[in-house]
C-alpha positions in Angstrom: -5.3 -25.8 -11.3 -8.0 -26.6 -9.2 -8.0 -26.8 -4.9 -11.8 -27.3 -4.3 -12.8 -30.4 -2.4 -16.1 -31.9 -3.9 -18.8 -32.8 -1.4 -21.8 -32.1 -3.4 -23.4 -33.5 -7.1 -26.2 -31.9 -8.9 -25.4 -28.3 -9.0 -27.7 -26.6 -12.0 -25.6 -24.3 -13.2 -23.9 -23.9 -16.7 -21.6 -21.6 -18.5 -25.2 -20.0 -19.9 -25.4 -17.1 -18.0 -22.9 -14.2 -16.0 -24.0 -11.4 -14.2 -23.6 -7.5 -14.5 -23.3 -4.9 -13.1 -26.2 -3.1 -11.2 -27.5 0.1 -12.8 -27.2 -1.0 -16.5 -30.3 -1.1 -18.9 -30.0 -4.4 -20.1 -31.0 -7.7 -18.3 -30.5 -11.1 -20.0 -28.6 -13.9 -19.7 -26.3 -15.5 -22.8 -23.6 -17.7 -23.5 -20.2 -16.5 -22.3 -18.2 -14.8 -24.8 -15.4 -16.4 -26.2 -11.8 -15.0 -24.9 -10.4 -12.8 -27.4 -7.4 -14.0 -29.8 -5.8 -10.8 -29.9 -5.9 -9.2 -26.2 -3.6 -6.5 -25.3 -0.5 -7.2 -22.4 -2.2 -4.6 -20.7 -5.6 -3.7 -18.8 -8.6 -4.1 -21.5 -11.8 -3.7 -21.2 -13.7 -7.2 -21.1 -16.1 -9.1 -23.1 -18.7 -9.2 -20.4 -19.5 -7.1 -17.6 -20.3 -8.8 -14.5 -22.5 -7.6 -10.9 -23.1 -9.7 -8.6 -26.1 -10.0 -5.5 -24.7 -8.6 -1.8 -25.5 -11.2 0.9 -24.2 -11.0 4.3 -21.3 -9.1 6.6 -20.3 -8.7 10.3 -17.4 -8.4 11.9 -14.5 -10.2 14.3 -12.2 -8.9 16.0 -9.6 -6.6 13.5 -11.7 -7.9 10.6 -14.9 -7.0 8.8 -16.1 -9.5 6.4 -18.4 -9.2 3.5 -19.9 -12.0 1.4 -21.8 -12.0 -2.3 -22.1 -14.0 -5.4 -22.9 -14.2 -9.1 -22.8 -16.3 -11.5 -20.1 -18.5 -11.8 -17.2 -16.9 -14.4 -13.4 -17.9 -15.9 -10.7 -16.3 -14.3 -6.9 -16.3 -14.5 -4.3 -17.8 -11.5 -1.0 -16.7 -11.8 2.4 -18.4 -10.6 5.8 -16.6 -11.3 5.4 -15.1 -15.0 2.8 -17.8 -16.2 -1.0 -17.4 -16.1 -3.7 -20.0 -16.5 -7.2 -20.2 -17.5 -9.9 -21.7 -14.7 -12.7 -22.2 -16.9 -16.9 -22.4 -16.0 -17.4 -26.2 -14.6 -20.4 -28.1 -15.6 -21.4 -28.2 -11.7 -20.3 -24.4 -10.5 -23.1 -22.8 -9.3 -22.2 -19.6 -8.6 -18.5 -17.5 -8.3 -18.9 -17.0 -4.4 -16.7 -13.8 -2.8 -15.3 -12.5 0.5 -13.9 -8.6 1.0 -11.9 -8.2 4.1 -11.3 -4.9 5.2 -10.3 -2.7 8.1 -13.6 -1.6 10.0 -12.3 1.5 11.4 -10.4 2.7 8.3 -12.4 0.8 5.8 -9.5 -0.2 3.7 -9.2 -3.6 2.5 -6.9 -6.1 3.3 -4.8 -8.0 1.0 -2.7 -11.6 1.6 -5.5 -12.5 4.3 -5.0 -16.6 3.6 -9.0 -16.8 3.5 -10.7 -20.2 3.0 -14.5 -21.1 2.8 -16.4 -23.8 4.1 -20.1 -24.4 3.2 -23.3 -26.1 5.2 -26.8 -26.6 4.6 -28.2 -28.4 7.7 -25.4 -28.4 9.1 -24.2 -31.2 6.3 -20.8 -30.3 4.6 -21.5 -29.3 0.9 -18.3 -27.9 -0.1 -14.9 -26.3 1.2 -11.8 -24.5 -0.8 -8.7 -21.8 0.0 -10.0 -19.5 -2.1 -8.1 -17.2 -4.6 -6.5 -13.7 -4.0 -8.1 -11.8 -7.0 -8.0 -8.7 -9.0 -11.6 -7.4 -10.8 -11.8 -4.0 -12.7 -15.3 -3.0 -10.8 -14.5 -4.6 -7.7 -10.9 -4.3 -7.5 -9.3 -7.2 -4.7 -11.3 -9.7 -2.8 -11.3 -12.9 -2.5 -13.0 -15.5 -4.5 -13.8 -19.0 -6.7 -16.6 -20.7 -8.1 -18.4 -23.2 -6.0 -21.0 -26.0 -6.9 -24.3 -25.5 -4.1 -27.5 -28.2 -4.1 -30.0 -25.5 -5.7 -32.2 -23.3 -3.7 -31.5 -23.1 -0.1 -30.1 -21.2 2.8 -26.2 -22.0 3.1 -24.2 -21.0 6.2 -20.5 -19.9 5.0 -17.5 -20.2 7.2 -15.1 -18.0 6.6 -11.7 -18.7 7.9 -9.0 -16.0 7.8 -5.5 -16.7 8.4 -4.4 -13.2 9.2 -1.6 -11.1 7.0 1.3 -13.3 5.8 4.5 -11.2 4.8 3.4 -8.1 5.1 4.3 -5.4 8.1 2.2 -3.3 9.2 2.4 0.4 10.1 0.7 3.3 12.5 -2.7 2.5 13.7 -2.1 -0.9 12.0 0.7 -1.6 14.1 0.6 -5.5 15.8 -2.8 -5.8 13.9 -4.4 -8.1 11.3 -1.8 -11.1 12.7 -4.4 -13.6 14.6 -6.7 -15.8 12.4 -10.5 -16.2 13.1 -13.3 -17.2 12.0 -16.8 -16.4 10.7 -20.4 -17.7 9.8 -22.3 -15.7 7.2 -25.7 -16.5 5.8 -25.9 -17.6 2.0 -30.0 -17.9 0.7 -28.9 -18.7 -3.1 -31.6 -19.6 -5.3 -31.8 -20.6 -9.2 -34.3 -17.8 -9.9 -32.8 -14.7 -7.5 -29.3 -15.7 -9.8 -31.2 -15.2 -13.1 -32.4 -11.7 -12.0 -28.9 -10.4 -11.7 -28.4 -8.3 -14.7 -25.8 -9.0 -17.7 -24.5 -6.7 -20.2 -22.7 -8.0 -23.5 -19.5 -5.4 -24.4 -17.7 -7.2 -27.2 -18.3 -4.0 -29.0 -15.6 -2.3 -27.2 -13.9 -5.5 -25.8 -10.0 -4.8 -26.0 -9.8 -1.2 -25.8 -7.7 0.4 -23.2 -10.0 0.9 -20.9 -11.5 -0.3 -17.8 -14.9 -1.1 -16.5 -15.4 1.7 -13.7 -15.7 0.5 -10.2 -19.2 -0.7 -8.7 -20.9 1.4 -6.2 -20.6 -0.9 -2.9 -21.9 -1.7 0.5 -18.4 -2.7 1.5 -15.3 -0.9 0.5 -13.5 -1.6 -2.5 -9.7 -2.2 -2.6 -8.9 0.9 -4.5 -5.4 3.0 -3.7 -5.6 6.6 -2.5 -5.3 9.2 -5.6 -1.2 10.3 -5.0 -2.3 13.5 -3.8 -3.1 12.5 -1.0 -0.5 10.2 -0.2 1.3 11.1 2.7 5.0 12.6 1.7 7.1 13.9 -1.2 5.4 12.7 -4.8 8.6 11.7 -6.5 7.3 10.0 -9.5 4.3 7.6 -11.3 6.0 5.4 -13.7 4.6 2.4 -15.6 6.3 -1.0 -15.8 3.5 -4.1 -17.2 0.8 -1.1 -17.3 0.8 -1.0 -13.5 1.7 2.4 -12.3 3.9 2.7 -9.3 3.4 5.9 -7.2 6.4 6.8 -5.4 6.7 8.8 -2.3 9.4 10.3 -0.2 8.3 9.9 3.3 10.0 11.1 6.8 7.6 10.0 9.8 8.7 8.2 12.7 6.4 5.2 12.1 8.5 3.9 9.3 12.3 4.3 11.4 14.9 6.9 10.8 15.4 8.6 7.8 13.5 9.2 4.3 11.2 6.1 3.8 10.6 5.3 0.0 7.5 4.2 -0.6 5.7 2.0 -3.7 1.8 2.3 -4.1 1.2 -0.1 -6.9 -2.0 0.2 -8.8 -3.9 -0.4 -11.7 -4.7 2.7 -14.2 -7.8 3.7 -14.7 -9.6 2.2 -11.6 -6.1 2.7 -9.2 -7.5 -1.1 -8.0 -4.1 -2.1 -5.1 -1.9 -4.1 -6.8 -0.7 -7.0 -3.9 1.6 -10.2 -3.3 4.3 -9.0 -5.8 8.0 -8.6 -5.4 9.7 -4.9 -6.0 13.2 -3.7 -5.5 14.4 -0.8 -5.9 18.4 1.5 -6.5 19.1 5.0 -5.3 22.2 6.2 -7.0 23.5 10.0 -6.6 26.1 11.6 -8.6 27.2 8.2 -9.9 27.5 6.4 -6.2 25.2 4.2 -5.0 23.3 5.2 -1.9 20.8 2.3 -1.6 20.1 -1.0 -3.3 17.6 -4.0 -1.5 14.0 -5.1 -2.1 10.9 -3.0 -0.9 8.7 -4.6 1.5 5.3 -5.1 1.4 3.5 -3.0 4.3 0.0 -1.8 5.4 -0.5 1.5 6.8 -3.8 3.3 7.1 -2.7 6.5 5.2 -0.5 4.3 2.1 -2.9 1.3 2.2 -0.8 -2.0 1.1 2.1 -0.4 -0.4 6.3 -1.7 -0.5 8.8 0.3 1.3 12.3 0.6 2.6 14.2 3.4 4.7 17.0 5.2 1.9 18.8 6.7 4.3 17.5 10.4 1.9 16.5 11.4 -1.5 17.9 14.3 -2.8 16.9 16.4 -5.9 18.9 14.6 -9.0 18.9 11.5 -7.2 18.1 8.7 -9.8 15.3 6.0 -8.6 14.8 2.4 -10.3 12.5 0.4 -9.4 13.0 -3.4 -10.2 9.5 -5.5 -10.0 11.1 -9.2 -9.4 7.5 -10.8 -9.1 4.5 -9.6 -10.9 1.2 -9.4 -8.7 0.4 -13.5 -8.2 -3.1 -12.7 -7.5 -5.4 -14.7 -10.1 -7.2 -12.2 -12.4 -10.1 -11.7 -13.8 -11.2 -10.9 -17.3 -9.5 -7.5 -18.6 -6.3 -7.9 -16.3 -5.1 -11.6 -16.8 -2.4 -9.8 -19.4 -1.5 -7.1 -17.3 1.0 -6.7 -14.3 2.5 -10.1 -15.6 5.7 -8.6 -18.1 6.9 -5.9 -15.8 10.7 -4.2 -16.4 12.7 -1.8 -14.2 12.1 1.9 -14.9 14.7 4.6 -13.7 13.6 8.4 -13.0 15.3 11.4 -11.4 14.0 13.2 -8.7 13.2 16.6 -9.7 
C-alpha cells in the first residue's frame, strides 16, 4: 500500500540500521529485528526502540508545526479491521515526521490531512500524503519513509488540510478548518543519521508493556490523566486494549443537557486514540433513553475525544459503548495488534 510519488534514485539507505531513543547507553546500528511470530492482540513492547533527530518548527496561523527524522522503519496501515505491513525500501532514506499541534494549548491535532513535499535547489525530490500514525514514545504524528539524494539541506513543504470530521469545542470553536502551508528546513546527512542511537529489546519484546514516552521539544499527543478531565468520571473500560474514559459532562459548550463524553487512549502511555467510529446506549430501568454514534470532537480541556448530548445520566443507568471502527491510523511496532478487535462493553453508573 504505497502513495509516494518517486522523483529521486540513489538514496543510500538500507534496512541496516533504526534509531533510538535519546538517553539510552547504547549506540549502534544492526539489522532490523525480525517481527515476532507470536505477538499479542494487544499493546507490546517492541523489538527495537527507535529516537529520532529534531529538525525544524514554526508556526501558521492556528497551527504549529514540528518536523524530525530517523531512520527509515516498517510500520502498519490499517483499513476497516485489516492491517498491513509497509516494509524498509531499498531506496528510503529516512522515516520523515510532522506533529501538528495547538500553539496556545499545546495539544496536538489529529485527522489534519497533512502531505509533504520535498526540494533541494529548488528541484522536486519527492512528495507523498503522509500517514496518520500511532508510536508508543511519540504517541500521534504524522509520518512515512522517504528516499532523499544523500547529504544536503532539503526544504519541506508541509501542506495541512485542516480537521476533517471532527467538531470542535470552546476555545477551539471555528478553528483548525482552513488549510495552509509551510516550509521547514531539512539538513540530513549519511553520518548525522548514524549518530542517532539504537537499542536492541528482543529480550523483553512482547511483554505487556510499552516503551515510555520521549521527552520532546514539541508536545506529544498524549490524553489528560481522567482526573482531570472535566465532568463526572463514570467509568474506564477496555475493549481491543484501548481504554475508553467516560465522563458525564453539563457545560454550555457542548448544548443542553448531560454530554457523554469518550477519551480513547492507549494504556500505559494514555497516547489519543483518533479517526475511529464509537456508539454508544443509555438504557435506565429497562427503557432506553439514548442510542446513536458519538462524534469525534476537539476541545482544549477533553483533547480529541467522541461525544453526544444524553439528554442525563442517572446513578444505575447502564452505559455501552459500541466501537464500530477501530482507530484507522497506521501503527507502528508494538500497537499494529491493538485497537484493531474491539467489542461493546456495558457498565452501570455507580
Amino acid at each position: 500500500m504505497r502513495r509516494r510519488t518517486f522523483l529521486a534514485a540513489g538514496a543510500s539507505a538500507t534496512a541496516a540500521g533504526l534509531a533510538g531513543c535519546a538517553g539510552l547507553l547504547e549506540t549502534q546500528t544492526a539489522g532490523v529485528p525480525p517481527v515476532l511470530s507470536d505477538r499479542p492482540a494487544a499493546v507490546y513492547y517492541p523489538t527495537h526502540v527507535e529516537g529520532m533527530q529534531m529538525e525544524d518548527m514554526t508556526m501558521s496561523g492556528d497551527y504549529a508545526v514540528g518536523l524530525m527524522y530517523s531512520y527509515p522503519h516498517r510500520f502498519w496501515t490499517v483499513s476497516a479491521t485489516e492491517t498491513e505491513l509497509v516494509d524498509i525500501e531499498s531506496d528510503d532514506a529516512v522515516h520523515l515526521m510532522v506533529a501538528v499541534w495547538d500553539p496556545e494549548t499545546k495539544v496536538v491535532l489529529p485527522d489534519a490531512g497533512v502531505s509533504i513535499e520535498v526540494t533541494k535547489d529548488g528541484e522536486l525530490v519527492t512528495e507523498e500524503t503522509i500517514y496518520a500514525m500511532l508510536s508508543q514514545p511519540m504517541g500521534f504524528h504524522y509520518g512515512a519513509n522517504f528516499p532523499l539524494e544523500g547529504t544536503a539541506s532539503y526544504d519541506v513543504e508541509v501542506s495541512i488540510g485542516g480537521l476533517s470530521g471532527v467538531e470542535t469545542t470552546g476555545a477551539f470553536e471555528g478553528k483548525f478548518g482552513e488549510s495552509t502551508s509551510v516550509t521547514l528546513d531539512l539538513s540530513y546527512s549519511e553520518g548525522e543519521k548514524e549518530q542517532i542511537m539504537y537499542k536492541n529489546t528482543e529480550d523483553r519484546a512482547g511483554a505487556l508493556e510499552a516503551v515510555p514516552p520521549m521527552e520532546m521539544q514539541m508536545p506529544l499527543g498524549v490524553a489528560p490523566a481522567q482526573a482531570d478531565l472535566p465532568g463526572r468520571a463514570l467509568d474506564a473500560p477496555k475493549s481491543g486494549d484501548a481504554v475508553l474514559a467516560t465522563q458525564a459532562i453539563d457545560a454550555d459548550r457542548f448544548g443542553d443537557g448531560t454530554y457523554l463524553a469518550v477519551s480513547a487512549r492507549s494504556p500505559y502511555n494514555r497516547m489519543v486514540l483518533p479517526s475511529m467510529g464509537l456508539a454508544a446506549t443509555v438504557t435506565r430501568d429497562g427503557e432506553t433513553v439514548f442510542d446513536g454514534d458519538l462524534t469525534p470532537t476537539f476541545d482544549p480541556e477533553l483533547h480529541h475525544h467522541y461525544g453526544a448530548s444524553v439528554g442525563t445520566i442517572e446513578s444505575g443507568d447502564e452505559v455501552t459503548l459500541r466501537p464500530t471502527i477501530p482507530p484507522q491510523a497506521a501503527r507502528h511496532e508494538g500497537y499494529e495488534t491493538a485497537f484493531i478487535d474491539m467489542s461493546e462493553t456495558t457498565f452501570t453508573v455507580a
